[in-house]
Structure formats: C-alpha cells, structure tokens
C-alpha positions in Angstrom: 81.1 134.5 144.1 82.0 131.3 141.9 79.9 128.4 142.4 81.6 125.2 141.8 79.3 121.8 142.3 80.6 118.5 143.4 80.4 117.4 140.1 83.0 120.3 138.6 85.3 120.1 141.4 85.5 116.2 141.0 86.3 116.6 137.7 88.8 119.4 138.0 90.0 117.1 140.3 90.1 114.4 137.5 92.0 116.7 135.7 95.1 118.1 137.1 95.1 114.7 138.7 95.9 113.7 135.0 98.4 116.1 134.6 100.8 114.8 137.6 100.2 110.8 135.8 98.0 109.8 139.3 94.1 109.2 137.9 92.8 108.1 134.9 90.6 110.7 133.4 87.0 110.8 132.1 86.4 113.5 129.5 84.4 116.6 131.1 81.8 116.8 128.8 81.1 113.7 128.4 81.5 111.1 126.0 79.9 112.3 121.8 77.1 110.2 120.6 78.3 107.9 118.4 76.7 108.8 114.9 75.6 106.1 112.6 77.1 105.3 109.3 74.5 107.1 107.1 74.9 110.3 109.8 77.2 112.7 110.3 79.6 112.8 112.9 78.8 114.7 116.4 81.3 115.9 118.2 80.7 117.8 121.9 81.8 120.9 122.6 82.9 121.4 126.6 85.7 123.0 129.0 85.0 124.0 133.0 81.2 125.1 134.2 82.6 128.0 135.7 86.0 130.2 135.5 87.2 132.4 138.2 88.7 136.2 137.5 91.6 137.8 139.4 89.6 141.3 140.4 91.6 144.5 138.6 94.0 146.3 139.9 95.0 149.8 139.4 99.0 149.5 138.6 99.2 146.2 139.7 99.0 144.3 136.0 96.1 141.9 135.0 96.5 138.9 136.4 94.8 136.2 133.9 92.5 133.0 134.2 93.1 130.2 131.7 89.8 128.7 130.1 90.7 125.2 128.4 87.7 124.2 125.9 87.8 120.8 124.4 86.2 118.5 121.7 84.8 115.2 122.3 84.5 112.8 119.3 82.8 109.7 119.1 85.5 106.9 119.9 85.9 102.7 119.6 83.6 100.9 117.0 81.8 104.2 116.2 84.6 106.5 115.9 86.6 107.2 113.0 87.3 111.1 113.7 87.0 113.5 111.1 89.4 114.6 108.6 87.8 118.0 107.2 88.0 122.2 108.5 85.9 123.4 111.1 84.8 126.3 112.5 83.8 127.4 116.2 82.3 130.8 117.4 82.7 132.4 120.1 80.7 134.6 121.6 81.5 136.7 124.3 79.3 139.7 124.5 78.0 138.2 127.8 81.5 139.3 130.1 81.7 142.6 127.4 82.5 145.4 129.8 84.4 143.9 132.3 87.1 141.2 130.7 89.2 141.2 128.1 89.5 137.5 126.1 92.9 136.4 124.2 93.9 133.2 123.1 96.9 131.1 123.9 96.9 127.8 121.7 95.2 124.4 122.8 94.5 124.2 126.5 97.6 123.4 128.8 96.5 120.0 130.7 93.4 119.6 129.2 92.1 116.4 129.8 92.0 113.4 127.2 90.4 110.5 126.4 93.3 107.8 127.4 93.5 109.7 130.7 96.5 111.9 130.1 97.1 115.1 129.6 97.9 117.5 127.1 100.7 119.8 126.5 98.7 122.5 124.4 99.3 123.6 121.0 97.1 120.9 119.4 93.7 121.1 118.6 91.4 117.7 118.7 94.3 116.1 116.8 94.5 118.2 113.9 96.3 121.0 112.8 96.0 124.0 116.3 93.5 126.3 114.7 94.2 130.1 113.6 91.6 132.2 116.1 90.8 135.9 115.8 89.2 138.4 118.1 86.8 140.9 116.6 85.2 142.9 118.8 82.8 140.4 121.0 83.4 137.9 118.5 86.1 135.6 117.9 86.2 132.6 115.9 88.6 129.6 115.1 89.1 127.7 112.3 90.8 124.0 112.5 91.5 120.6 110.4 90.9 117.3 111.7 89.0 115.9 115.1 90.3 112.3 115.8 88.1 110.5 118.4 88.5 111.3 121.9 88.1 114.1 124.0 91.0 116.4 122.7 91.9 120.1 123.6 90.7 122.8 120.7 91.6 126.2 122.2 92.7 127.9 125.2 90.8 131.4 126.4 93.4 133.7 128.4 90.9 135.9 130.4 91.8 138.7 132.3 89.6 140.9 134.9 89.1 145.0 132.8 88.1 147.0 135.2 85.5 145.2 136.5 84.2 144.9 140.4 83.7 142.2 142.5 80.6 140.0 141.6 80.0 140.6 137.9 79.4 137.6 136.0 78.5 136.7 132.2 78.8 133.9 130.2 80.9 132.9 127.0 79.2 130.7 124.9 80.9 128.3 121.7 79.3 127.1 118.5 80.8 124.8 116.1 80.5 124.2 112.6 81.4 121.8 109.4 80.4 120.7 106.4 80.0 116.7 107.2 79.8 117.4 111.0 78.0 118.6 113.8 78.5 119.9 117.0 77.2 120.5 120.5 77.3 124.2 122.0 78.6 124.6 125.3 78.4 127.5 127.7 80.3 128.8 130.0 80.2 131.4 133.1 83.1 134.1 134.4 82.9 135.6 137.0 85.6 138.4 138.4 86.4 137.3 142.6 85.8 134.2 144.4 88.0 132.1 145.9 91.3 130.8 145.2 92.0 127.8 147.6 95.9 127.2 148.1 97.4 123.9 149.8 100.3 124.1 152.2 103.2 121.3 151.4 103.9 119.5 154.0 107.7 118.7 155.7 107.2 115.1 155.5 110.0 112.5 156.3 110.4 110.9 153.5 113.2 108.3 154.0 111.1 105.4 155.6 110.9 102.0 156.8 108.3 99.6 156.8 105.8 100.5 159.9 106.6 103.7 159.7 103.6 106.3 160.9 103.9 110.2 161.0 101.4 112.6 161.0 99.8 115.1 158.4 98.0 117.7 159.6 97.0 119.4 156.4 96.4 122.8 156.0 95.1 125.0 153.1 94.3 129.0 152.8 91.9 130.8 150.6 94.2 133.5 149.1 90.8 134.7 146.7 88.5 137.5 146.6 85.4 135.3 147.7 84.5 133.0 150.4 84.0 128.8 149.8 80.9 127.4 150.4 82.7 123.9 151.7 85.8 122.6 150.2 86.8 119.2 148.3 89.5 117.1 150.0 91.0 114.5 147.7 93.5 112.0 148.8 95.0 109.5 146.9 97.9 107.4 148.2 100.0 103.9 146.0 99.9 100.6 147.5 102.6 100.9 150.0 100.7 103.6 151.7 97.6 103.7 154.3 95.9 106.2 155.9 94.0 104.1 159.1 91.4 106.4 159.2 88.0 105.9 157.2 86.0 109.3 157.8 82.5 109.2 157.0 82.2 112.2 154.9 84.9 110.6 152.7 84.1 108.4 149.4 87.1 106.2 149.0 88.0 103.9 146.1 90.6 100.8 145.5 92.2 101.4 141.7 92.4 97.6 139.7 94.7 95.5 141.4 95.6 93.9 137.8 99.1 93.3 136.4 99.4 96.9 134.4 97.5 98.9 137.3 99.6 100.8 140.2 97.2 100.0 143.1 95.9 102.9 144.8 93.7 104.6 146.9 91.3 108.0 146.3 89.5 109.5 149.0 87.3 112.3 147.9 86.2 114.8 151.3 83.8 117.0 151.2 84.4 119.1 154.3 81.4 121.6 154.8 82.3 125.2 155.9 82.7 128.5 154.8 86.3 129.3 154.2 86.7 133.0 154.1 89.1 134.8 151.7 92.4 135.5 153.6 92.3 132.8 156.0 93.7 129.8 156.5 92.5 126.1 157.7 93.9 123.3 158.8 92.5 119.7 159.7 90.9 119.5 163.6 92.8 116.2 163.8 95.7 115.4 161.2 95.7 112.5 159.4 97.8 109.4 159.7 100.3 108.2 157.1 101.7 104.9 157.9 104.2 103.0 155.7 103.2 99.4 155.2 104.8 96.4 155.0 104.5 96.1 151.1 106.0 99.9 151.0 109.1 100.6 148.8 108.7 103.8 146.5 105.3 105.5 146.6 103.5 108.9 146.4 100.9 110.4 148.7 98.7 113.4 146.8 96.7 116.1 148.4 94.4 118.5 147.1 91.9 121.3 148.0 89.0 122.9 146.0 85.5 124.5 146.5 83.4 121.4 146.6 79.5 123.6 146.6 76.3 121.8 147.5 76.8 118.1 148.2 75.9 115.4 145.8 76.6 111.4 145.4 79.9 110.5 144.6 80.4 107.7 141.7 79.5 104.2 142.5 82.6 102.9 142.7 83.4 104.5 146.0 82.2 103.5 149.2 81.7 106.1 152.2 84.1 105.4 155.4 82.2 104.8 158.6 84.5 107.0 161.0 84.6 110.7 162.2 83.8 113.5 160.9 86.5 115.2 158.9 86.5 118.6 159.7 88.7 122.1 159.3 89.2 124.5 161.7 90.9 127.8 161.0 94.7 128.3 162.0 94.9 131.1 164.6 98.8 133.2 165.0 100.9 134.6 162.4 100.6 131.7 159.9 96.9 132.4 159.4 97.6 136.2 159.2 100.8 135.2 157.2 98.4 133.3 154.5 96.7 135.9 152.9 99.7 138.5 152.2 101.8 135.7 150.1 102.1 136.0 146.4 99.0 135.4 144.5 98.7 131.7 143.4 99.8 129.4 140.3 96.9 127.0 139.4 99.1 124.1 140.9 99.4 125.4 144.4 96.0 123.7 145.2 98.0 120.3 145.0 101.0 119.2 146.2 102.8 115.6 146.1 105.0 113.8 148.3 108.0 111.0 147.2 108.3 108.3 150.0 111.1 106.0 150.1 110.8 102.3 152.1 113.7 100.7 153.0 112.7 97.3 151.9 112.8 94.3 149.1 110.9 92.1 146.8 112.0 89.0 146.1 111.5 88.4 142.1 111.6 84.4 141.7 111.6 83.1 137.8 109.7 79.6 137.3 110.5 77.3 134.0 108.3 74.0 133.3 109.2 70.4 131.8 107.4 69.7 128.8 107.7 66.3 126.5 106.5 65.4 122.8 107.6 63.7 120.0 108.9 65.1 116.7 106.5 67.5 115.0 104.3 67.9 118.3 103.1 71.3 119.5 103.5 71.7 123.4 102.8 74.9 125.5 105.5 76.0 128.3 104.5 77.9 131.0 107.2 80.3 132.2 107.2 83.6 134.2 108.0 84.9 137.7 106.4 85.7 141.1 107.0 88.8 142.8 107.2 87.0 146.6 107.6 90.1 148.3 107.1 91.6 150.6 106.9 94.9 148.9 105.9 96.2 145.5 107.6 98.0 142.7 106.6 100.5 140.9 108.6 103.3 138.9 105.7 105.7 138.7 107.6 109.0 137.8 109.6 107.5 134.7 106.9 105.2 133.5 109.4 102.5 132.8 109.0 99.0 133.1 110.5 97.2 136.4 112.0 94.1 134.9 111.8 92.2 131.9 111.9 88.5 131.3 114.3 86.8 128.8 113.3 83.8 128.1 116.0 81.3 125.7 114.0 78.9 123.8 115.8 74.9 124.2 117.3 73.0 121.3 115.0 71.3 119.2 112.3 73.7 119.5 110.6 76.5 117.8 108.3 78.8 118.9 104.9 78.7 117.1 102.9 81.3 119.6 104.2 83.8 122.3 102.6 86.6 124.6 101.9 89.8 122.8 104.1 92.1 125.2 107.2 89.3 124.0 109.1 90.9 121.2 111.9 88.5 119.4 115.8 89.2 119.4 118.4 87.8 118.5 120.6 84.5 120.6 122.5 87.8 121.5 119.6 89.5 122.7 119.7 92.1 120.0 117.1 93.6 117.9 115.2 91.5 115.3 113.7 93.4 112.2 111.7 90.3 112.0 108.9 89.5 114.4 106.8 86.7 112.8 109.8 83.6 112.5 110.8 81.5 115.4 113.5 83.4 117.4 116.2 81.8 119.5 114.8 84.1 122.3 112.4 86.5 123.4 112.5 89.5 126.1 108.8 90.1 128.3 108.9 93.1 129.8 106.9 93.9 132.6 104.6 97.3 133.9 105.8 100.0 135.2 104.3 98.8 138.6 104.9 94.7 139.7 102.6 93.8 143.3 103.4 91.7 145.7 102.1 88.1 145.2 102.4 88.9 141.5 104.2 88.7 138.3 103.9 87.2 134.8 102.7 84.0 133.4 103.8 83.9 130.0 103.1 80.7 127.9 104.8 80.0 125.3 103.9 77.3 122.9 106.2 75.0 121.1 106.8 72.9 118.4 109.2 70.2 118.8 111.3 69.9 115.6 114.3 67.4 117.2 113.3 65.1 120.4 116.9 66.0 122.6 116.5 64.4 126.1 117.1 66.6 128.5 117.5 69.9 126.3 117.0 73.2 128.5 116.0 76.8 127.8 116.7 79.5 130.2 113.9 81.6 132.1 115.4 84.8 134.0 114.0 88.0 135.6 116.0 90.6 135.0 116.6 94.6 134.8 115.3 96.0 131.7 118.7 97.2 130.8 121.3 94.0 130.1 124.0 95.6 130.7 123.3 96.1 134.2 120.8 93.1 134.8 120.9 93.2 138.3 117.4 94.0 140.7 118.3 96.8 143.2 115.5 95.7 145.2 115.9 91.6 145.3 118.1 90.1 148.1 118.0 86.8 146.5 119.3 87.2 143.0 120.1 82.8 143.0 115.9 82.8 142.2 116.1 84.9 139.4 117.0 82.2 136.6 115.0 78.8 136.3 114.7 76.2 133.4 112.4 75.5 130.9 113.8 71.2 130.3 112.3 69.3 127.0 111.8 65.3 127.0 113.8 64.9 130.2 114.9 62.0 132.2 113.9 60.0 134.8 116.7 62.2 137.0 113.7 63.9 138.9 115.7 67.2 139.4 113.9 69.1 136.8 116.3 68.4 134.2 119.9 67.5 133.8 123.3 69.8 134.2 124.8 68.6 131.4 124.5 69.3 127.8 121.3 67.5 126.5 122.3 63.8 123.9 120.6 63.1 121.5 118.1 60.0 120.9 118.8 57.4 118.2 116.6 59.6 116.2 113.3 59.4 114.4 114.7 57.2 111.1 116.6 54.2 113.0 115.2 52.1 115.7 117.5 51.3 118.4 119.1 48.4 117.1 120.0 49.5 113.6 116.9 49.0 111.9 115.1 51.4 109.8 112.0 52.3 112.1 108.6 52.7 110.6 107.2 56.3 110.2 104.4 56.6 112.8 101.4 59.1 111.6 101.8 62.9 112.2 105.3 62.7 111.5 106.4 60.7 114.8 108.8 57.8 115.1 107.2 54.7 116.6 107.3 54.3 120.4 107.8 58.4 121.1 106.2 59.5 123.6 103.6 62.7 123.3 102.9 63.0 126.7 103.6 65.8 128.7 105.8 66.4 132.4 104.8 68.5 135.9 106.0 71.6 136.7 109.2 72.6 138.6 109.8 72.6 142.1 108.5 76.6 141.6 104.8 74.8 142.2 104.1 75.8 138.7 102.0 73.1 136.9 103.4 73.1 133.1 102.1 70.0 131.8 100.1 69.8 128.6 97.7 66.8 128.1 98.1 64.9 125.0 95.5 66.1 122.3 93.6 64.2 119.7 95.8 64.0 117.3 98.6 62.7 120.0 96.3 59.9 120.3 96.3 58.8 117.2 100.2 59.2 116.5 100.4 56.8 119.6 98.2 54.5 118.7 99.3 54.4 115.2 103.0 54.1 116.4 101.4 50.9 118.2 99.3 49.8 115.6 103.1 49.7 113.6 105.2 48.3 116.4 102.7 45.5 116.6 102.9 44.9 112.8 106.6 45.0 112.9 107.6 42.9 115.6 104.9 39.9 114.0 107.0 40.3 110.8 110.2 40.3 112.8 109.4 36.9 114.6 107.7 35.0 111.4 111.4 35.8 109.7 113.2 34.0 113.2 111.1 31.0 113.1 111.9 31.1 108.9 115.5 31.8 110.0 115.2 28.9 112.2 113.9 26.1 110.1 116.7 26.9 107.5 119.6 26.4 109.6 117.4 23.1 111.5 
C-alpha cells in the first residue's frame, strides 16, 4: 500500500492547486543551494516521494501512472541558470520485473517556481531533452537549466504483470561539466488507493446572504485502503464557510492590492478509507455568500494525508468540531466502486459562484499649485467603496484601468510603474520615457472592497494657467466599451486633477482655464524681474488640499521653494524702492 505523509499530500496539494491558478506554489524539492561565484552551480533533482501503479490486468490494457521529475536551480541574487548540456540517469532496476517505464516529454503540471504550472514539453528552460530506454537504464540528455524549479522529464509507468504490494524504487543522477546535481529517489508501488471527489450540484446563481449546504463526499476507487485522508478547502473573498473545525489548519492569503484574498483549510480527517467505498462528511459544511460576494470560486479536494504532522506556520488550527467522514450506505456507496477508473483530476473539483451585487468604483483628483519651473506631486486614483469585490480570476485580466489626462501647463517628470504613456487619443506610444499628454493605470485582476489605487504622479509646471484641469477616470480596460458592469454609480467615476486654482472653493472652475499675465510682464505693463529658480516675482509655490474625495493632495513647499520666494521678495522689495525714489524725482520736476 502507498504511503503518502502530510508533507507529500500538502504538496501534491500545492500542486494541482497550481494547475487550476488557486495557490501559489513552493517547489517540491526544495529550493538549490545557491552556489558561490568561484563554485559551480547546484541544481536539485526532485518529483513525488511516492507514485501509485494501476495493478495489471489480463485483456483489460495497462492503465499508466505519470511520474513528473523536476530541477531546481539556484534563483534571485545567486541565480544565473546554466547555459551548457546535461545528462541525467535513470535507474530503474529497482521496479525491474513488475513495470514497464516510457517517457512522455516534460511533466504535465509540474510545479514552478513563480507558482504556476507547466504545460510539458520543456525541460528546466532549455531545449526538452532526447531520453532513451535501454534495458534498466535510461538516460536523458538536455541544454540549459534557468533558475527555478522547472519540469525535466515525465516517466509514463505502467503496472507488467505485477501483484498487489510490490514496490521498488527509481532513482535519478545528474551530470555536467560546470554543474552539479542532487540525486533524488523515488518509490512505485503497484495498488493503493486512488481517492475520487464527488462534484457537487451547487446553486450557483446567488445573492448576498446566501447559505446552502455541502455535504461532501469522496470514494476510494484504488486497490489499497487510506490511512486518513487530506481535506483541503480553499474559498475567494466573497465566500465563508462559518465553521472553524479543530482538526483544520486554515490560512488568510495577502490582502494586498495584486492578491485575490482567500482562504485554505487543510483537514486531516483520520480513518481508514477502504478501496471501493465511499465517504461522505458526518455533518456537511456551510457555504454562505457574504456581503462582499460578486464572482468567486470554492475548491475541494481529497488525498491520502498518512501519519499526522504540523502544518506550516502560517496557518492557525480552528477551535470547533471535529471533522469527520462516515461511509455512505445504499446504492451510491455500492455505485462508487464500479464507475470508470479515475483521471488524476477527479480528486478536485471547482465550483463558479455568481452574487448578484455591486461595487461602487469612485475616482479622486487633487488640487496642486506652483509657480513656473516647480515640481509638484498629484495624488490621483480611486476607491473601490463597495460593498463587494472584483475579481476576474479565470481570464486573469485586469478589472479596470485608470486614465488619467495630464492639465495644461504641465508635464509629467515621474509616474507609477504599472502607468504606461499613450497618446491625447489614448493610443499606443512607441515612446515611454517623454512627458505624455496621458497615461492609462491598470489595475489587478482582483480589486477589494475598501480598496483601489493611489497613483502619484509628479509634475512639473512649465505654464502657471489658473484654474487648468486634468481628468482622473476609472474605467473598463477596453475604451470602447468603458462602462463598469458592476458600478451603479457611474457619475463617481471621473474627478479632476485642478492646477493653481481659484479662490472658487469647488475644486476648480467649469470653464476653460485663462491665463495669468505671465512670467515676463508684471501686471501693469512692466517688465517684471526674474525671481531665482526660474519663477516670476510674487508666484506663489505653495501647494492646495485635496478634493471633496477626502484625499489630501497637497505638497509642502521644499527648500528650494523657499528660496524662489524669498528671492521673489528680496526683488519686489528692491523694485518697488526704485519705483518710489523715481515718483518723488518725478515729483520735484514737475514742482
């Protein structure tokens, strides 16, 4: 019979987790020891503990395992990959006798090192390599191992007349000139079980409050019994399960900007599961549809979980129940074990949820003021006020983007790094690095409640226009249809962004901004002195509030502001002495 520890059946967990886009992944055989500069690279060698064999049978076809091996590399400051041929070794005189061992490319799903998961027909991002079989023998030769953990090859194993029970080991060296690697080992064994979960008829159409029940139910369709089983749960934002069972580890993903927000509950429900039955939960679980709900996925899974051991820090045990299984007794039970033999994905199934419900997406602009030459920041963005979130987690693709028009008189020295620059038509712009006349933000695929983006912007103010504005909307990504399905109050979508305004007190004015008498003539004709930093005397380098969005935009006046003031002073003073020693000349020569 297959044993599978905690450990194994987390990280299978981990893995086809990765495949369906729902957990970030950490490599399975754990991260290569960074090598230094005068050592070679070494790169680690791994793939599953322990494979499972479908026993032989006579006339019915073999019915084949896949065994994914990977290579780790050393990754960040201390990974550069490797750019020569290598060689790995298999040996596989250990299951001589009863399996037969083929190869199928690079592993299908195997995990990688940014969480995702792989297609197969890459090795560790090089060239796939060529393998041959020779007897119990087979070897593989490849180019290139970037850093990572990578899929390398992909064993298709198949029970040869075998019984029940026997086990051996397959065993993989690696080899390269300017290189090392790690062995790793691993054991087949023909039987054990083969744990199957049932979908579930959900409703799936919802509304906020919602609360149905899921009594989940799984059936070992294997040769073997399971020594316990591995529940894992994991649910997005707009989903809660009440219950908090004490045999449970659960964890709360980042709530940041970029990350989906859910919730993982690993179960280990002790038992032994017998081949041909089926089990059920004693008391289903609870699915309720929140009040932040609005398109989110619930994912259950089922595994042999083995002995018991600690699960990762980061998750915290619930203090409820116990969660237990009980077998299901009728028909379905009988039912279970005559059904086709399994896929690998029919221990996991996934459920779509729809909310009827909004989020209200409200833009915010600022009010900013300099003089000529000054460099301001301007604080723009939008607030996701609710009440649900928004995520497009199937497609990937962002909710919304801003698109943000920069005022007259301006030019942008410094935006975000997810800004890119278009054109004043919003079209593509070869170049990145100029001022633009305005810039599209997108967003994440996921925006929560009670959040959004702050995106400052800074600057530079090249003419001083009272009162000239700059458009801040929250949009669709696509501008041809710019509309948000999901917000019922569109009016909130646009604010301004208002330069040098008025004493109007409104946030700016609705009319085109006028222009001041200009930095070379003083109000009354004059030339006007040239104030240090570039500023005309008297201009003010202050800077306004925010909006009525509660968004404080000001920036204070720097050093250099300072000084342009009290130069421009320092000059007003001088002129207007000179101005009144030429009256009182003036005077005296018409006295």
């Amino acid at each position: 019979m297959t044993r599978l520890s905690p450990r194994n059946a987390l990280r299978r967990a981990a893995g086809l987790l990765a495949a369906a886009g729902l957990l970030a992944v950490v490599p399975l055989a754990g991260a290569a020891a960074p090598a230094r500069a005068d050592e070679p690279p070494v790169f680690t060698l791994g793939g599953p503990a322990e494979t499972s064999l479908h026993p032989y049978r006579a006339g019915g076809g073999p019915k084949p395992s896949r065994l994914g091996i990977t290579v780790t590399a050393p990754s960040g400051e201390e990974g550069t990959g490797f750019a020569g041929r290598f060689t790995l070794t298999f040996d596989l005189s250990g299951v001589a006798g009863f399996a037969d061992v083929a190869f199928d490319g690079a592993a299908p799903g195997a995990e990688t090192s940014d969480g995702g998961a792989s297609g197969g027909g890459a090795s560790g991002g090089g060239t796939a390599p060529d393998c041959e079989v020779t007897g119990a023998k087979a070897v593989c030769v490849g180019t290139g191992v970037r850093p990572g953990t990578h899929p390398v090859a992909a064993l298709v194993v198949t029970a040869a007349g075998g019984e029940r029970g026997d086990s051996g080991t397959i065993t993989v060296t690696g080899e390269a000139e300017g290189a090392a690697f790690t062995p790793f080992t691993t054991r087949v064994t023909v039987g054990g079980p083969d744990l199957v979960m049932e979908e579930l008829p959900f409703r799936t159409e919802l509304v906020p409050g919602d609360r149905q029940q899921a009594p989940i139910t799984f059936a070992n369709r294997g040769a073997g019994d399971a020594e316990g089983v591995l529940l894992t749960l994991r649910y997005t934002r707009g989903l809660d399960i009440p219950q908090r069972y004490s045999n449970c580890r659960y964890s709360e993903d980042d709530p940041g900007p970029s990350g989906v927000g859910r919730t993982t509950a690993f179960c280990t429900v002790e038992g032994a599961f017998e081949a041909g039955e089926a089990y059920t939960l004693a008391t289903p679980l609870t699915i309720e549809a929140t009040e932040r709900a609005y398109r989110d996925t619930f994912l259950y899974r089922i595994e042999e979980a083995g002995p018991p051991r600690p699960a990762p820090a980061a998750f915290e045990r619930g203090d409820g129940a116990v969660l237990r299984a009980v077998p299901v007794t009728g028909p379905q039970n009988r039912a279970a074990g005559r059904t086709a033999d399994p896929t690998p994905h029919d221990n996991q199934r996934e459920a779509d949820f729809r909310t009827e419900n909004t989020a209200d997406f409200a833009a915010y602009g600022d009010r900013v003021s300099g003089a000529r030459g000054a460099t301001v920041t301007a604080d723009v963005g939008f607030r996701n006020v609710g009440p649900a979130w928004i995520g497009h987690l199937r497609s990937g693709e962002d909710v919304a983007v801003v698109d943000f028009t920069v005022p007259r008189g301006a030019s942008v020295v410094a935006k975000p790094d997810r800004c890119r620059a278009v054109t004043a038509a919003g079209e593509y712009r070869e170049d990145q690095r100029s001022p633009a006349p305005r810039y599209l933000c997108p967003t994440s695929p996921a925006v929560h409640d009670g959040e959004g983006l702050d995106l400052p912007f800074a600057l530079r103010i090249e003419e001083v226009l009272i009162g000239a504005e700059g458009e801040v909307t929250v949009r669709a990504p696509s501008a041809r249809n710019p509309a948000l399905p999901f917000d019922p109050a569109p009016a909130n979508n646009t604010a301004r962004l208002v330069l040098n305004a008025g004493d109007d007190g409104d946030g700016g004015p609705s009319t085109p901004p006028t222009s001041d008498p200009g930095p070379d003539v003083s109000p009354s004709g004059a030339p006007a002195a040239s104030a240090p930093g570039g500023g005309a005397a008297g201009a003010s380098g202050g800077s306004d509030s925010g909006t009525g969005s509660g968004h404080g935009g000001g920036l204070a006046s720097t050093g250099s502001d300072a000084l342009t003031v009290a130069g421009a002073a320092a000059v007003a003073l001088t002129a207007g002495l000179a101005l009144v020693a030429a009256a009182r000349r003036r005077t005296g020569r018409h006295s």
